[in-house]
C-alpha positions in Angstrom: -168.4 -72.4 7.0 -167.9 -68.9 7.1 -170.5 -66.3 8.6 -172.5 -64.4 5.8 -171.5 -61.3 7.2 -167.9 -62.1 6.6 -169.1 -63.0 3.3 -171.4 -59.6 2.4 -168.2 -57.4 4.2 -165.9 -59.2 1.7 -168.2 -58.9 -1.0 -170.1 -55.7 -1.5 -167.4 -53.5 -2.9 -168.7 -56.0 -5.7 -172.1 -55.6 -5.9 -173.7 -52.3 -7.9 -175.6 -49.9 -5.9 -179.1 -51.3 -5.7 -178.5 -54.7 -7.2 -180.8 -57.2 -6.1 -179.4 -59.8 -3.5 -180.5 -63.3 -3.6 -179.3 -66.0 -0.6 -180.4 -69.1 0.3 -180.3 -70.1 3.6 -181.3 -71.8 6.8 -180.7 -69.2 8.6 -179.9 -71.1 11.2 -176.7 -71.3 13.2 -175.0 -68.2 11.8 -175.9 -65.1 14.3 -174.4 -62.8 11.5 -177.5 -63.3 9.3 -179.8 -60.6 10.4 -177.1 -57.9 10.5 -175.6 -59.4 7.4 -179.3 -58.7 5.5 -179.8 -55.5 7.9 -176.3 -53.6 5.8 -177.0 -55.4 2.5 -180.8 -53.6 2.8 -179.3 -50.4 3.7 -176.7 -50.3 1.1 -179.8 -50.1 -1.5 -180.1 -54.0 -2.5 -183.3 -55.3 -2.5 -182.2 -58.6 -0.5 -184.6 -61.8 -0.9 -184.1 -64.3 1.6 -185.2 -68.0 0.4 -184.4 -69.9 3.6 -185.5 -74.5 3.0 -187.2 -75.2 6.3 -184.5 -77.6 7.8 -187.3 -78.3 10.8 -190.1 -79.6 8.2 -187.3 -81.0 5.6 -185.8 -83.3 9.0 -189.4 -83.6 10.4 -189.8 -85.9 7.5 -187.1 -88.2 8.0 -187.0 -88.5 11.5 -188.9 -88.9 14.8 -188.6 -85.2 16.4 -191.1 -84.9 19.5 -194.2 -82.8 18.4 -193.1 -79.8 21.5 -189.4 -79.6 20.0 -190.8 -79.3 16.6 -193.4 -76.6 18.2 -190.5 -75.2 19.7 -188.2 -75.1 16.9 -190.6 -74.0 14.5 -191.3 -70.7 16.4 -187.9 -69.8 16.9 -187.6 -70.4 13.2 -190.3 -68.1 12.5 -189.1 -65.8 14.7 -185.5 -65.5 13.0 -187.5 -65.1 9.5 -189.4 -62.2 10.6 -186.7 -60.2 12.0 -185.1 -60.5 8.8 -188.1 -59.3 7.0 -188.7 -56.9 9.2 -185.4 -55.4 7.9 -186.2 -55.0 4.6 -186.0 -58.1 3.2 -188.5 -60.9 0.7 -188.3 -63.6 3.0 -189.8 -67.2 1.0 -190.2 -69.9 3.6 -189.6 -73.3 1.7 -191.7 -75.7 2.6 -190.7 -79.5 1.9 -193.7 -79.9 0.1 -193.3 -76.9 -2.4 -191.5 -77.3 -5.4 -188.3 -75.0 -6.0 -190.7 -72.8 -9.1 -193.4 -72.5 -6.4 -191.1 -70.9 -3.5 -189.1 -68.9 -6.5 -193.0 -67.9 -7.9 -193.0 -65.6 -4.2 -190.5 -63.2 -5.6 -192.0 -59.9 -5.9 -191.3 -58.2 -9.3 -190.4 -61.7 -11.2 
């Protein structure tokens, strides 16, 4: 897959100044993320960030040990807050939310 940077960098001479920006993500696995939201954020967008918990979602179907899943889980959290703390509406999807509960966390909708 390509790295959302790569994406934003190819697409923002696309995007109207001060468009919102929606993307749905993991945010895992793809160090480009935070700087990818960090440009978009500058450039005027208001970025919202609606990232499925893959730890919760595979927690459900499988056996993970309870200290990876502590483990995982706070490096997840940590990777969502450093993307809100640049600017963006970050939604954390929980497997037990419906998609129009998560989407209901978007400010100004």
């Amino acid at each position: 897959t390509m790295p959302l940077q790569a994406v934003t960098n190819s697409l923002s001479g696309r995007f109207s100044r001060g468009s919102p920006v929606f993307i749905i993500s993991s945010c895992e696995g793809d160090g480009t993320v935070p700087a990818a939201v960090r440009d978009l954020v500058g450039r005027g967008h208001e970025v919202t960030v609606l990232s499925p918990s893959s730890v919760d979602f595979e927690r459900l179907v499988s056996r993970i040990p309870r200290m990876s899943y502590e483990v995982l889980k706070l490096e997840r959290q940590n990777r969502l807050t450093t993307l809100a703390g640049s600017g963006a509406q970050v939604i954390d999807w929980m497997p037990d939310m419906d998609l129009s509960q998560a989407l209901m966390q978007v400010r100004g909708y």
